[in-house]
PATI-141638 format. One record per residue: residue number from 0; x, y, z of N, C-alpha, C in turn. Coordinates in steps of 0.1 Angstrom, whole numbers, plus 5000, padded with zeros to 4 digits. Example, Ala and Ser with C-alpha at 12.3 -4.5 7.8 and 13.67 -1.06 7.14 Angstrom:
BEGIN
<pt num="0" n_xx="5132" n_yy="4943" n_zz="5078" ca_xx="5123" ca_yy="4955" ca_zz="5078" c_xx="5132" c_yy="4967" c_zz="5078"/>
<pt num="1" n_xx="5128" n_yy="4978" n_zz="5071" ca_xx="5137" ca_yy="4989" ca_zz="5071" c_xx="5129" c_yy="5000" c_zz="5079"/>
//
This chain:
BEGIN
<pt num="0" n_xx="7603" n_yy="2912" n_zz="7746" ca_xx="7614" ca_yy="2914" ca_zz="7755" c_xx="7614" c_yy="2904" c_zz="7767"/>
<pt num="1" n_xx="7602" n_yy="2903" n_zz="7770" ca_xx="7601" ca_yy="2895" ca_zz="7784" c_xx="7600" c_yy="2881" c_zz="7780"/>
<pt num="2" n_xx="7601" n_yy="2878" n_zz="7765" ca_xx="7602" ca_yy="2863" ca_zz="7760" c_xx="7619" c_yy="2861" c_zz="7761"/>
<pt num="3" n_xx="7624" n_yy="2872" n_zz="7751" ca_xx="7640" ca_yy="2867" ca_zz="7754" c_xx="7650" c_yy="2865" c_zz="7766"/>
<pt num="4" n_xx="7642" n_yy="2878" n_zz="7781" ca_xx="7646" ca_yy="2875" ca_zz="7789" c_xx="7641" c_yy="2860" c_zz="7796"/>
<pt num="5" n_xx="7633" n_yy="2854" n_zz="7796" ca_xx="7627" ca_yy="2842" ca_zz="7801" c_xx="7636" c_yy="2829" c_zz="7794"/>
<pt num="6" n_xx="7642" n_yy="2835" n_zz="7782" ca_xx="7652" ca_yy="2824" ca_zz="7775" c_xx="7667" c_yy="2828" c_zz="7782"/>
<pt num="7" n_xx="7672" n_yy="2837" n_zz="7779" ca_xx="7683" ca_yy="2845" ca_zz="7783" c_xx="7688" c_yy="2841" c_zz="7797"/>
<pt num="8" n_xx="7679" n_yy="2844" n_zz="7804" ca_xx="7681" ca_yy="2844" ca_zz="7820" c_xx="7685" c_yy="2830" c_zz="7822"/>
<pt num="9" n_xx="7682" n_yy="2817" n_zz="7821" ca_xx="7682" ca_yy="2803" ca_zz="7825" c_xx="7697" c_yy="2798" c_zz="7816"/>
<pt num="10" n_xx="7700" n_yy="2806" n_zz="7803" ca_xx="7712" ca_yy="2803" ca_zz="7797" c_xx="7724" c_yy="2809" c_zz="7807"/>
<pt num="11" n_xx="7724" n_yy="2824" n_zz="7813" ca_xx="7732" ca_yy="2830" ca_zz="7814" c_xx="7741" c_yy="2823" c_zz="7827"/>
<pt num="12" n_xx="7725" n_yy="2818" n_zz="7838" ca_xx="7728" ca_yy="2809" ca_zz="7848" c_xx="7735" c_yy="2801" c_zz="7851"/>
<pt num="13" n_xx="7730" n_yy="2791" n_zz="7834" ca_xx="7739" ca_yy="2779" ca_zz="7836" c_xx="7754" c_yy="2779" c_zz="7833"/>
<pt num="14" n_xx="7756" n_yy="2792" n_zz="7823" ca_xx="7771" ca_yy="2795" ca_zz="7819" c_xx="7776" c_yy="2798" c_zz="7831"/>
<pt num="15" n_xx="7773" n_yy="2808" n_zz="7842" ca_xx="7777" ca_yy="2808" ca_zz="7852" c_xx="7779" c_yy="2797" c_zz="7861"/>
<pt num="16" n_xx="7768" n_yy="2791" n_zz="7866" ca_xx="7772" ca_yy="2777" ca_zz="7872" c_xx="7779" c_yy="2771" c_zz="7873"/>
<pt num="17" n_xx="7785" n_yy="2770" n_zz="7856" ca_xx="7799" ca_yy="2765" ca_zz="7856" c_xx="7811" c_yy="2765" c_zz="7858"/>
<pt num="18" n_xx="7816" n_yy="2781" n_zz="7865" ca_xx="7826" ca_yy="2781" ca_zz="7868" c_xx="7831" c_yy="2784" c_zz="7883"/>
<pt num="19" n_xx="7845" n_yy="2777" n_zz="7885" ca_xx="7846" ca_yy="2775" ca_zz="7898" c_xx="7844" c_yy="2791" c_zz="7904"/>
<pt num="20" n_xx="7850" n_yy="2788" n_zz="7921" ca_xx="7847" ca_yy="2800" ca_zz="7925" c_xx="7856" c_yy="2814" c_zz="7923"/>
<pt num="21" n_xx="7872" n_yy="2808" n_zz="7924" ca_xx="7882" ca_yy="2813" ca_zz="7918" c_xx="7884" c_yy="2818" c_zz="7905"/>
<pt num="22" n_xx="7875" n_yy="2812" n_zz="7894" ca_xx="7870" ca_yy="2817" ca_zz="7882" c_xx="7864" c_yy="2829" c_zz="7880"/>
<pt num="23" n_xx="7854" n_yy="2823" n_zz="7891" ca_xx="7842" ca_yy="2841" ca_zz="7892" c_xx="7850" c_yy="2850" c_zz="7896"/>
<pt num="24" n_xx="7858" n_yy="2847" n_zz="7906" ca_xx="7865" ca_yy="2859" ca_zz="7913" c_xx="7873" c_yy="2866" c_zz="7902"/>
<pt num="25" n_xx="7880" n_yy="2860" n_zz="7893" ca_xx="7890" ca_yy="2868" ca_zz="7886" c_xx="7881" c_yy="2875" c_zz="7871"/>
<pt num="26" n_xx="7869" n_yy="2866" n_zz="7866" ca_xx="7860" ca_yy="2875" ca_zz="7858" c_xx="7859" c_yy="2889" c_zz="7863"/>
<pt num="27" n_xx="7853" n_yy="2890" n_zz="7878" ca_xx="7852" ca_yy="2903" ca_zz="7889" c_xx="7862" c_yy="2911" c_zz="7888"/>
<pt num="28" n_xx="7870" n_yy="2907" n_zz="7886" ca_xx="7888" ca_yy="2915" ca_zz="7885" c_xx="7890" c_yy="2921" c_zz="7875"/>
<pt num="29" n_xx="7885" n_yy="2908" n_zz="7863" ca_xx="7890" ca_yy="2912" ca_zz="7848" c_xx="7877" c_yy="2927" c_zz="7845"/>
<pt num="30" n_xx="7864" n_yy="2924" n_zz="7851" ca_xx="7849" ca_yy="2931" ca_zz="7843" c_xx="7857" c_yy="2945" c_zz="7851"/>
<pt num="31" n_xx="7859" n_yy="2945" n_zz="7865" ca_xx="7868" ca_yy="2957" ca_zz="7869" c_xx="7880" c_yy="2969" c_zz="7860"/>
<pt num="32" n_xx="7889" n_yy="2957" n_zz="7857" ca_xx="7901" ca_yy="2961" ca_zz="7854" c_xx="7900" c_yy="2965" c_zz="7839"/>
<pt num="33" n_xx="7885" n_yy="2964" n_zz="7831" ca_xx="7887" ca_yy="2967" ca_zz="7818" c_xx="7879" c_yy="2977" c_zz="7814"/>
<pt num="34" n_xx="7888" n_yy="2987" n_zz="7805" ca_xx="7881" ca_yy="2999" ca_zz="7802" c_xx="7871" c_yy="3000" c_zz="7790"/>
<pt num="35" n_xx="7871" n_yy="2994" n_zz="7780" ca_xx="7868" ca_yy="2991" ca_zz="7770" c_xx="7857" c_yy="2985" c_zz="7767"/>
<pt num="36" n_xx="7853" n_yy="2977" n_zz="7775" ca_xx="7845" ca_yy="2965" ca_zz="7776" c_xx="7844" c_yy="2959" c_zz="7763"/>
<pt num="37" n_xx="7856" n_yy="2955" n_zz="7762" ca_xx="7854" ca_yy="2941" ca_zz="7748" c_xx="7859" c_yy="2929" c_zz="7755"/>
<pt num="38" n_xx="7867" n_yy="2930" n_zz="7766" ca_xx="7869" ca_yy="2920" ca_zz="7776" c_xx="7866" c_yy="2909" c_zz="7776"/>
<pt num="39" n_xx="7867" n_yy="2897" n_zz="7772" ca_xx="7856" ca_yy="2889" ca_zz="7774" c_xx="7859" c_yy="2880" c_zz="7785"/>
<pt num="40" n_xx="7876" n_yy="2876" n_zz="7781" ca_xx="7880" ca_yy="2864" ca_zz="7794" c_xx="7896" c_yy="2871" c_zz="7793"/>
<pt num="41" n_xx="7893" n_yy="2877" n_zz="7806" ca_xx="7910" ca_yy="2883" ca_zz="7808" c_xx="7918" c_yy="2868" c_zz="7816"/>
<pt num="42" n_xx="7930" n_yy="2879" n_zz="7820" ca_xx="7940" ca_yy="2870" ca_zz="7827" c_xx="7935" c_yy="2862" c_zz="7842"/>
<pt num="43" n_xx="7929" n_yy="2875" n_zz="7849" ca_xx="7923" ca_yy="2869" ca_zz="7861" c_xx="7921" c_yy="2859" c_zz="7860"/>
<pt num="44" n_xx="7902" n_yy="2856" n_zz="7850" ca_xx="7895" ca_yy="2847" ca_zz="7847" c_xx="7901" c_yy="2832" c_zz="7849"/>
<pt num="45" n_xx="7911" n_yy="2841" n_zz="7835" ca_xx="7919" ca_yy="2825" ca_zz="7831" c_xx="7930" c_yy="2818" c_zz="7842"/>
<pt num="46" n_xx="7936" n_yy="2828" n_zz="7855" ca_xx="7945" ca_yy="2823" ca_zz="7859" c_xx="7933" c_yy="2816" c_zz="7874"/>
<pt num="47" n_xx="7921" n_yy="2822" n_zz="7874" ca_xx="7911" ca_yy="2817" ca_zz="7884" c_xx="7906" c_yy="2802" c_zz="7878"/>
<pt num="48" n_xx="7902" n_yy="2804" n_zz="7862" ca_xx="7899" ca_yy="2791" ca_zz="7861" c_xx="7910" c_yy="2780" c_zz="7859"/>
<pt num="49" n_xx="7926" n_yy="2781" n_zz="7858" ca_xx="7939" ca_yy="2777" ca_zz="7864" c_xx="7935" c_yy="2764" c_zz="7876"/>
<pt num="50" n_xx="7930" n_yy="2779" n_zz="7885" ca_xx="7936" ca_yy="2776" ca_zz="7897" c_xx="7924" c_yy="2765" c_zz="7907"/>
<pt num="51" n_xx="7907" n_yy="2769" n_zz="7902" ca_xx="7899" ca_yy="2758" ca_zz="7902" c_xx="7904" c_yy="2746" c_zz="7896"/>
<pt num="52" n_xx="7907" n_yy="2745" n_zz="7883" ca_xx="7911" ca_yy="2729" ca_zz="7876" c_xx="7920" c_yy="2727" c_zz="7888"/>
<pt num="53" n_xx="7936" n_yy="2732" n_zz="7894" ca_xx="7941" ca_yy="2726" ca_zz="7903" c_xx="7935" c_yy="2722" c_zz="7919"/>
<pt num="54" n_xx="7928" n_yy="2728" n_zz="7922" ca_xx="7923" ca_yy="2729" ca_zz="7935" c_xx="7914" c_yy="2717" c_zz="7936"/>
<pt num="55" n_xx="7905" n_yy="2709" n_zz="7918" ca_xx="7897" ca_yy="2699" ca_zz="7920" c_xx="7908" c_yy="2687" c_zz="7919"/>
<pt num="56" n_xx="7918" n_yy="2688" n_zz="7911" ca_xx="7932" ca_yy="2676" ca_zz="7912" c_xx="7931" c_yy="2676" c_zz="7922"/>
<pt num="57" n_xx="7937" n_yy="2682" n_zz="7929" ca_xx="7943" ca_yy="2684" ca_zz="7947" c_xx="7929" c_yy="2677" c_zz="7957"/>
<pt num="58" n_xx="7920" n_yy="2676" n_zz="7950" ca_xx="7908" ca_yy="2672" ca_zz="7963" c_xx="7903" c_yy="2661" c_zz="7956"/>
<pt num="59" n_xx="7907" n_yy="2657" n_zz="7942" ca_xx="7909" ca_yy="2639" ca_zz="7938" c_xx="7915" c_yy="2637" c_zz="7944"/>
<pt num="60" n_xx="7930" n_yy="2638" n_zz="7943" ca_xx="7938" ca_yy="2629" ca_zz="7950" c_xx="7941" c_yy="2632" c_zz="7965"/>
<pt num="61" n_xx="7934" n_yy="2638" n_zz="7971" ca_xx="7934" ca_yy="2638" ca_zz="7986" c_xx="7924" c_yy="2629" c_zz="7988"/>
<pt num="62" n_xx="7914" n_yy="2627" n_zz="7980" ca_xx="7900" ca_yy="2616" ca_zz="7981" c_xx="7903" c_yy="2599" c_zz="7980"/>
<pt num="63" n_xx="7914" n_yy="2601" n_zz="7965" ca_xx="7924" ca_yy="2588" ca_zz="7966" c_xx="7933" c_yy="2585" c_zz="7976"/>
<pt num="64" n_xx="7940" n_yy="2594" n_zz="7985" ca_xx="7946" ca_yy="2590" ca_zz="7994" c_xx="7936" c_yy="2585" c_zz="8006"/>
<pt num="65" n_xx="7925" n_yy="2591" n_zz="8009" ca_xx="7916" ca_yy="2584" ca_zz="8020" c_xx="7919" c_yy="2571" c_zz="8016"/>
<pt num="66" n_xx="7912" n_yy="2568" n_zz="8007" ca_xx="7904" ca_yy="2560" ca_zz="8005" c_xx="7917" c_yy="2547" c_zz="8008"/>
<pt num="67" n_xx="7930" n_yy="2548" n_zz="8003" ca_xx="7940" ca_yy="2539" ca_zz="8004" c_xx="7947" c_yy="2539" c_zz="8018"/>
<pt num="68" n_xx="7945" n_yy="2551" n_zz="8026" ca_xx="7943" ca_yy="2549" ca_zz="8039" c_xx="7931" c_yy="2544" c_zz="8050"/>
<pt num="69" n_xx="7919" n_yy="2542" n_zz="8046" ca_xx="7908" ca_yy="2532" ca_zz="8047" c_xx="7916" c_yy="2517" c_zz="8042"/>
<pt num="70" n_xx="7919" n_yy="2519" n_zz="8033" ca_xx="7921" ca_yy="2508" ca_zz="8030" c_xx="7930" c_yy="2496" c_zz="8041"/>
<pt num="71" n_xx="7943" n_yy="2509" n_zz="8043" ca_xx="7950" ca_yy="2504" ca_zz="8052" c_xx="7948" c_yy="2498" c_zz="8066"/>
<pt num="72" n_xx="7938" n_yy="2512" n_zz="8070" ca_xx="7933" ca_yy="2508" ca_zz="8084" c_xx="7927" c_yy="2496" c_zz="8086"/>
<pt num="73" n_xx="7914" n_yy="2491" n_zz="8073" ca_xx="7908" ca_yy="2481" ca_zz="8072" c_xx="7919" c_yy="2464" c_zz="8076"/>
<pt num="74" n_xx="7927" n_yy="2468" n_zz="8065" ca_xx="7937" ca_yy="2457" ca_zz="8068" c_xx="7942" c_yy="2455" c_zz="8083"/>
<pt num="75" n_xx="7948" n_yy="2464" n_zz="8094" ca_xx="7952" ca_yy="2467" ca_zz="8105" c_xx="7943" c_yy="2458" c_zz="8110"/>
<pt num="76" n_xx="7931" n_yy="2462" n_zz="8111" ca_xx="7924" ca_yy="2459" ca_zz="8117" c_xx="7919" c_yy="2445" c_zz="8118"/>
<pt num="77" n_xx="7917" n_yy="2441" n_zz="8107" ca_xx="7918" ca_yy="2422" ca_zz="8107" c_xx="7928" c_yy="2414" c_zz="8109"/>
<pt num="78" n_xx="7937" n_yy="2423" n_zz="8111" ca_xx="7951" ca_yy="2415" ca_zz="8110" c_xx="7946" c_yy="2419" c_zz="8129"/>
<pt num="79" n_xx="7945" n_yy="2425" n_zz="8131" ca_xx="7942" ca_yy="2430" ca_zz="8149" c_xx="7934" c_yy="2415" c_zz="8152"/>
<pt num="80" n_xx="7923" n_yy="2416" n_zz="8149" ca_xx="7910" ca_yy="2409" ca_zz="8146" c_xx="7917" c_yy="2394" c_zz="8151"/>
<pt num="81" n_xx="7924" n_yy="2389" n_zz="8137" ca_xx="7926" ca_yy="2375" ca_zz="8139" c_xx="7937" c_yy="2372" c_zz="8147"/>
<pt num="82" n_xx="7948" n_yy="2377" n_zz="8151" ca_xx="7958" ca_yy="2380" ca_zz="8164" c_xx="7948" c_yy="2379" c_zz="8181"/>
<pt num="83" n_xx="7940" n_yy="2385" n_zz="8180" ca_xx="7930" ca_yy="2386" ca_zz="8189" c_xx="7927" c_yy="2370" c_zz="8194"/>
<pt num="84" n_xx="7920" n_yy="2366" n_zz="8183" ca_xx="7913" ca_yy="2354" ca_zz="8183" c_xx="7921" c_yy="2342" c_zz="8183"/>
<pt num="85" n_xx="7937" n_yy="2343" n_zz="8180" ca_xx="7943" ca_yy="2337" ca_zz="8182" c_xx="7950" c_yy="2333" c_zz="8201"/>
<pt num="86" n_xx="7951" n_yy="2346" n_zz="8204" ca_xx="7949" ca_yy="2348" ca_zz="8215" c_xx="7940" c_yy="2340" c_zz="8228"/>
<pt num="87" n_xx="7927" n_yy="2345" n_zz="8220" ca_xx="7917" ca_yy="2339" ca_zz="8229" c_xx="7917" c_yy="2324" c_zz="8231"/>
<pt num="88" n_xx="7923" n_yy="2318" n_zz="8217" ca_xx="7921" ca_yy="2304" ca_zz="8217" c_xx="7931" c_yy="2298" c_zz="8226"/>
<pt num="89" n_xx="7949" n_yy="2304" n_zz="8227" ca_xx="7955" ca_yy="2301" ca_zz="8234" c_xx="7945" c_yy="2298" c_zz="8249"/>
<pt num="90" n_xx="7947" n_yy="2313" n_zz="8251" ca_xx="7937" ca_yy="2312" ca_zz="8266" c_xx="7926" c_yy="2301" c_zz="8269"/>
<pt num="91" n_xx="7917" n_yy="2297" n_zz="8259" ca_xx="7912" ca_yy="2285" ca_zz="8263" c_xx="7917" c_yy="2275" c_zz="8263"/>
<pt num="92" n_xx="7924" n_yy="2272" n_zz="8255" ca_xx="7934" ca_yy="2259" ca_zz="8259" c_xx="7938" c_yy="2256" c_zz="8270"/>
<pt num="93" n_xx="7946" n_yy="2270" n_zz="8276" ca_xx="7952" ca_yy="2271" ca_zz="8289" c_xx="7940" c_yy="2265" c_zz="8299"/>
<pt num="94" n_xx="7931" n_yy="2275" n_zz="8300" ca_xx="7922" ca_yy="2274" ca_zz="8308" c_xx="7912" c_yy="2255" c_zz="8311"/>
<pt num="95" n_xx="7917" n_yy="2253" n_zz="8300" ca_xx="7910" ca_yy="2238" ca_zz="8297" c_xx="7920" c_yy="2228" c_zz="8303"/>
<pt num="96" n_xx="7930" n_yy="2234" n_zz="8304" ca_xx="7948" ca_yy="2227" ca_zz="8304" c_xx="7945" c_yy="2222" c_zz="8323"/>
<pt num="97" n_xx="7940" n_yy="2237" n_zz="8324" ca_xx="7937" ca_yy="2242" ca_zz="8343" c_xx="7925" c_yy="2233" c_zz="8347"/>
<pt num="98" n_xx="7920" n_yy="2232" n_zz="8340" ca_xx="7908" ca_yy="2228" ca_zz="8347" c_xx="7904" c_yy="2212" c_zz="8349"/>
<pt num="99" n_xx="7917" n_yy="2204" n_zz="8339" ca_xx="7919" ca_yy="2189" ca_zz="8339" c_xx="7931" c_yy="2188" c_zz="8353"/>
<pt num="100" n_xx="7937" n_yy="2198" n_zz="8357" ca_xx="7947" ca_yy="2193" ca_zz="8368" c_xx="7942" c_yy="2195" c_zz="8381"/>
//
């Protein structure tokens, strides 16, 4: 007994592991809501594990949006950068301009 549980236990984990959190929740619902217990993956379940697949889309592409707004900033910013330094050069010149009169 205590061999199958020592195999059992580390399988049942990892089946678990796998599912999001909104998954577990609706198993919870479905292991509740069933009288019979032949249950295996009610509606909950499946509209929980639904709703994890969308919730990890939704946090790709919120990840791809950073990233293309990094992107943006980055650009801003050299484009800042070299305006700057254009700048500065004016100013020396000037200052070079001043300092010959």
């Amino acid at each position: 007994m205590i061999k199958i549980m020592s195999i059992a236990l580390p399988m049942t984990l990892a089946l678990v592991a796998c599912d999001g959190p909104r998954e577990q929740i609706g198993e919870e619902v479905d292991n509740i809501n069933q009288d019979d217990g032949l249950l295996t993956e009610g509606p909950a379940e499946q509209a929980g594990e639904i709703a994890d697949q969308q919730a990890e889309m939704l946090g790709d592409r919120m990840d791809e949006r950073a990233d293309e707004l990094e992107d943006q900033a980055d650009k801003v910013v050299d484009e800042a950068k070299a305006r700057a330094d254009a700048i500065r050069e004016r100013a020396e010149t000037l200052e070079d301009r001043a300092d010959g009169i």
